[in-house]
C-alpha positions in Angstrom: 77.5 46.5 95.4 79.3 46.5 98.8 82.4 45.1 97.3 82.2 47.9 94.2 82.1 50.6 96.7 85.1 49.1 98.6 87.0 48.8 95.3 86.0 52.8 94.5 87.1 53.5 98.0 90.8 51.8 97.9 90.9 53.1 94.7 90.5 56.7 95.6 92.9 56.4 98.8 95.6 55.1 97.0 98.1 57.0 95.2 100.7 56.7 92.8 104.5 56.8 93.2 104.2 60.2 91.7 102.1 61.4 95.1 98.6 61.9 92.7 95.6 59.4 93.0 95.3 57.7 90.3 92.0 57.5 87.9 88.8 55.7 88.2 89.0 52.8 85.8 86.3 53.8 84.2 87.2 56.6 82.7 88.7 56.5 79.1 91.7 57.2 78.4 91.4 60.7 77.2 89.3 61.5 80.5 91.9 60.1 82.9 94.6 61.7 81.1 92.3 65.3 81.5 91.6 64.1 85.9 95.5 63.8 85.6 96.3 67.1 84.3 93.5 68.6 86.5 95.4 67.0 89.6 98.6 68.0 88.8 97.3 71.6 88.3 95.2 71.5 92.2 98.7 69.9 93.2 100.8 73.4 92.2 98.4 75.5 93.4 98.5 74.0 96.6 102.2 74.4 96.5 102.2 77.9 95.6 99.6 78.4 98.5 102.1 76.4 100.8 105.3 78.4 99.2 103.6 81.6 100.0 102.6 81.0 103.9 106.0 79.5 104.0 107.3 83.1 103.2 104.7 84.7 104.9 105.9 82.8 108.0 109.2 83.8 107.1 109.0 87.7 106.6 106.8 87.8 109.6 109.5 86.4 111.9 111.6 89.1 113.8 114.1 89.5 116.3 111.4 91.0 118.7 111.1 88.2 121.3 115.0 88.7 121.8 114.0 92.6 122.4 115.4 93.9 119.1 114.1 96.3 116.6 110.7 96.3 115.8 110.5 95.6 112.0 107.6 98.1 111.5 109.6 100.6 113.1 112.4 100.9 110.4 111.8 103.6 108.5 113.1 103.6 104.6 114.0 106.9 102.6 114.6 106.1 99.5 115.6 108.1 96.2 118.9 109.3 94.8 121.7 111.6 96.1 121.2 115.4 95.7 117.5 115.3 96.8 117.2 116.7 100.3 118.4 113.2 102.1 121.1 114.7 104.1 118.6 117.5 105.4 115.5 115.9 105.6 117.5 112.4 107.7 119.1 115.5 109.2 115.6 116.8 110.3 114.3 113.3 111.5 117.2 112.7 113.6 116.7 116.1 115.5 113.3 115.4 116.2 114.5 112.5 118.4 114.5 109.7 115.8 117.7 107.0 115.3 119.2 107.2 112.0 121.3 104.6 110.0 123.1 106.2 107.4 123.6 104.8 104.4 124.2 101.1 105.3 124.2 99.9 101.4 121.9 97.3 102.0 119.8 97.4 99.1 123.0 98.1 96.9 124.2 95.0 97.8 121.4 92.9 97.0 120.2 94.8 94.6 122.7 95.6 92.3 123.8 91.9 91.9 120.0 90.7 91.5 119.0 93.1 89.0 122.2 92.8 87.3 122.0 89.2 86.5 120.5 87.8 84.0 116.5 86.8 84.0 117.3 83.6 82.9 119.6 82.9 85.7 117.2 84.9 88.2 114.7 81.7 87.0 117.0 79.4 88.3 116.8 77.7 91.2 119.8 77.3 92.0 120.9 80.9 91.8 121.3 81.8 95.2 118.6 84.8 95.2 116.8 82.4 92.5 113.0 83.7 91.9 112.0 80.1 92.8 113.3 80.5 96.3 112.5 83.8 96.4 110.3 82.3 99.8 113.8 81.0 101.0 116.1 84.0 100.1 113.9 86.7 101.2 113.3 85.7 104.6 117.3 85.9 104.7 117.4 89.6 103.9 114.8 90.4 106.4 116.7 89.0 108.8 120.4 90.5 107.7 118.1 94.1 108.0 116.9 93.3 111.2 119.7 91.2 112.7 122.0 94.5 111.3 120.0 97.2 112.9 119.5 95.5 116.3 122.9 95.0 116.3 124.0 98.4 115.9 121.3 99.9 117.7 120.8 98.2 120.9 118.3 100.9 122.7 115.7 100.7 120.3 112.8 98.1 121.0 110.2 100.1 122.4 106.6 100.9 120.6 107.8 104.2 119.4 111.5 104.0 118.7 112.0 104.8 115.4 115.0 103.8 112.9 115.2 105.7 109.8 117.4 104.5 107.4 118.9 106.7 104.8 118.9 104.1 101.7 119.1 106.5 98.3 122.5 104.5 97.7 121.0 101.7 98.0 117.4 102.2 96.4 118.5 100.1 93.4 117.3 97.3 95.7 114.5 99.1 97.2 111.6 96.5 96.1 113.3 93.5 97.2 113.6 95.7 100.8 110.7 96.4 100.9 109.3 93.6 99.9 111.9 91.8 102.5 110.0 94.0 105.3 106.5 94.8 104.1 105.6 96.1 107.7 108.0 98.8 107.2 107.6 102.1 106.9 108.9 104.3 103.6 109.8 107.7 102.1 110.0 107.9 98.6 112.1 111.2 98.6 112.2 112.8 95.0 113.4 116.0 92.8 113.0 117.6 89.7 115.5 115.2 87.4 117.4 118.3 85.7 118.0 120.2 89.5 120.0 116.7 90.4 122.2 116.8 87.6 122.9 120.4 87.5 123.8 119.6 91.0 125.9 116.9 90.7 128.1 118.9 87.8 128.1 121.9 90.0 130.1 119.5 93.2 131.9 117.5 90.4 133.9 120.8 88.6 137.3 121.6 89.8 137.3 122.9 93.3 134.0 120.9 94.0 133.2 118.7 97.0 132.2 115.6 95.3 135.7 116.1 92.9 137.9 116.3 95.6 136.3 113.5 97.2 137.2 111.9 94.0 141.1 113.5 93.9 141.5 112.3 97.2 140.8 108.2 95.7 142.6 109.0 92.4 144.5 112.8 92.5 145.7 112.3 88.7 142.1 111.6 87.6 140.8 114.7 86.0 137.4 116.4 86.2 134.8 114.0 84.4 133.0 117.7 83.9 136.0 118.3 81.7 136.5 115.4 80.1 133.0 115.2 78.1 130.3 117.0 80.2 127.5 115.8 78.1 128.1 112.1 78.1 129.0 113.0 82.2 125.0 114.5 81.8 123.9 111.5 80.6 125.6 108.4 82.6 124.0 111.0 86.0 120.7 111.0 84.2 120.8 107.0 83.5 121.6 106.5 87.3 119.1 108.9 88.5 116.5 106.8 85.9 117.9 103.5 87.9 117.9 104.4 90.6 114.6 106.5 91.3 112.7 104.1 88.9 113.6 101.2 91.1 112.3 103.6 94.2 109.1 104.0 92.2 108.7 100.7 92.1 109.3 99.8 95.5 106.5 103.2 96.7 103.9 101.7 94.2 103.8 98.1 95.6 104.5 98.7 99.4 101.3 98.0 101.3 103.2 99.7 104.5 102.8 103.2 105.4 104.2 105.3 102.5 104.4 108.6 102.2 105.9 109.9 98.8 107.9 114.0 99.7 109.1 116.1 96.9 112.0 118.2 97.5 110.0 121.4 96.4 107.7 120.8 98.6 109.8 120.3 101.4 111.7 123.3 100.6 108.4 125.6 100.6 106.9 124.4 103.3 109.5 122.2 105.5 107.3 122.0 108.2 104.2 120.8 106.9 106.0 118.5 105.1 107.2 116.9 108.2 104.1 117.3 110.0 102.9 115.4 107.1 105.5 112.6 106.8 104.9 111.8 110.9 101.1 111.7 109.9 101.1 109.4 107.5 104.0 107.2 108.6 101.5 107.6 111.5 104.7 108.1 113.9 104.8 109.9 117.2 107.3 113.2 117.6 107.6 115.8 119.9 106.0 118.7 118.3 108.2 121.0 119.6 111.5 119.0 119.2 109.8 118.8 115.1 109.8 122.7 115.2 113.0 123.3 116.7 114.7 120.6 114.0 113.7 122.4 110.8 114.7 125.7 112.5 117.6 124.2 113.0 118.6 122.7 109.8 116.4 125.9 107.8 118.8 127.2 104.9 118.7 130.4 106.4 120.5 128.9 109.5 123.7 127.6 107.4 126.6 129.6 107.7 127.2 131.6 104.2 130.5 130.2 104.3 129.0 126.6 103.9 127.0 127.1 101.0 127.5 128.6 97.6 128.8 127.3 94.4 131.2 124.2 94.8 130.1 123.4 97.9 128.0 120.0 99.5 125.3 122.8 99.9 124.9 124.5 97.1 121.7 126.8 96.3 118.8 124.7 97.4 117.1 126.6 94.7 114.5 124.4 92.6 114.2 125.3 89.1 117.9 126.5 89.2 118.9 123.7 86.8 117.8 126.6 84.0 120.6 128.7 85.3 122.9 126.1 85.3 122.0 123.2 82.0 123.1 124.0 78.6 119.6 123.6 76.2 121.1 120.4 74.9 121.7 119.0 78.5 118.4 119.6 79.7 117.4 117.5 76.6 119.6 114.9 77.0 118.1 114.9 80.9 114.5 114.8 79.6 114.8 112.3 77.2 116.7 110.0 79.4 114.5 110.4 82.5 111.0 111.3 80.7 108.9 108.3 82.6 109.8 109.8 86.1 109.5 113.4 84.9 105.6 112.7 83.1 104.7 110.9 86.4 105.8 113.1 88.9 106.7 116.6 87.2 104.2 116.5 85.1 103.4 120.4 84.5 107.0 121.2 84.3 106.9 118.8 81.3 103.8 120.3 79.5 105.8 123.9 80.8 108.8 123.4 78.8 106.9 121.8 76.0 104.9 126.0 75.8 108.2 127.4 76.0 109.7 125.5 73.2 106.6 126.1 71.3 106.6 129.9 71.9 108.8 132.4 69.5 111.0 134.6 71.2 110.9 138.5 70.6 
């Protein structure tokens, strides 16, 4: 009996040259085929637990103990252009808050992971490969990080703040965020139709955003004159991108989040910022908050500034209706509707009553 239990015991510390133990003898075939598959599937779980505190380990580490940027303390907006990002980064900035503008990040990463194909994303050997997504991800973090500390050499205290304004690069938003899950974000959106209308308005002849363009290519005409409506519809598609990928990023971030709607922020600028700092749970100034919005109010911006062709234009929501053709506010709608039934949703059930009712 001894020498049985001795046998069991060897038998049970050994292992194969595969790394599993192998089978009591006993079994049949059919059972120690059925312990094997049962091994091999507590042997990837393990791995995946392993893989996961690997990248845990990973994303946690910062650039802290060399007195750099607190990771929590970097501060996402994220969106699309012609929302309010220029005013409200404009606003945090005054309040006493470091900003990075527009460093690309996430359209660097972004762009080329989402635009490759899933089967090579599977591949391991791709170098932002899901498999080594463990491996890859802790490499972002610390580009961000390395990046911002770099730049911004002051901030490591409890309550410096970095606020980066990302709505070029919210195409990579999720992998950001998912880079820096201790960060904080601000998911800035507006009404899909008021961006476009926006973006035709700077990109006619005489605009800002054509002469911008003139001043790359001066023979290249106005794309508003070339075919506005397929114009319409390659701005809606990126707005769809682009804000869709934001979305995503918002919905899975278990960091303080705090979602602003440009017509909100216009009404009531703010409580809207009294709000973001709450919820972001950041510290300000109270009265260096007050004194940014009256600084950078509407009201406050020269008339010679603002009006039609210019970077600011009307800051007027709802003027899209003044400004759309009927079949360009379609062709809006239908390519946007997710992000309009999600976050406009009474303007959607609005227009849907006016089509419905006759005129006269």
């Amino acid at each position: 009996m001894i020498r049985s239990m001795r046998a069991f015991l060897n038998l049970q510390a050994g292992v194969t040259r595969s790394g599993e133990a192998p089978p009591p003898p006993w079994l049949s075939q059919a059972q120690q085929i059925e312990e094997l598959k049962g091994a091999r599937r507590e042997l990837a779980d393990k791995e995946g637990e392993i893989r996961e505190l690997r990248a845990r380990l990973v994303r946690r580490s910062t650039v802290i103990e060399a007195g750099g940027l607190n990771p929590e303390n970097v501060v996402w907006i994220f969106g699309t252009g012609r929302s309010g990002n220029t005013w409200l980064t404009a606003m945090m900035e005054s309040a006493g808050h470091a900003v990075w503008k527009e460093p690309a990040i996430g359209k660097l990463f972004g762009e080329f992971y989402y635009g490759s194909r899933e089967s090579q994303r599977r591949n391991p050997k791709f170098v932002l490969g899901d498999p080594r997504k463990d491996v890859w991800l802790g490499s972002l973090r610390r580009f961000v990080l390395e990046g911002a500390s770099g730049r911004f050499l002051d901030l490591s205290g409890p309550n410096d703040y970095l606020v980066v304004k990302e709505q070029v690069g919210s195409m990579g938003a999720p992998l950001l965020a998912e880079a820096l899950p201790e960060s904080r974000m601000i998911f800035l959106i507006r009404d899909p139709r008021d961006v476009v209308s926006s973006w035709l308005d700077g990109s006619r002849s005489g605009g800002w955003h054509q002469e911008n363009m003139a001043r790359k290519n001066p023979k290249r005409a106005p794309r508003t004159e070339e075919d506005p409506n397929r114009y319409v519809k390659q701005l809606a598609t990126h707005y769809q991108k682009n804000v869709g990928k934001a979305a995503e990023a918002y919905n899975a971030h278990e960091g303080p989040k705090v979602l602003v709607t440009y017509e909100e922020l216009r009404s009531d600028t703010l409580g809207m910022m009294k709000r973001i700092h709450s919820e972001l749970g950041m510290a300000v100034n109270e009265k260096k908050m007050r004194s940014s919005v009256e600084e950078h109010s509407w009201e406050n911006i020269p008339e010679e500034e603002k009006g039609e062709g210019k970077f600011r234009r009307k800051a007027k929501p709802g003027g899209w209706r003044e400004d759309l053709t009927p079949e360009q506010a379609r062709i809006v709608e239908e390519t946007t509707r997710p992000l309009l039934e999600q976050f406009y949703p009474n303007e959607v059930e609005s227009e849907k009553v006016s089509a419905r009712t006759p005129l006269g």
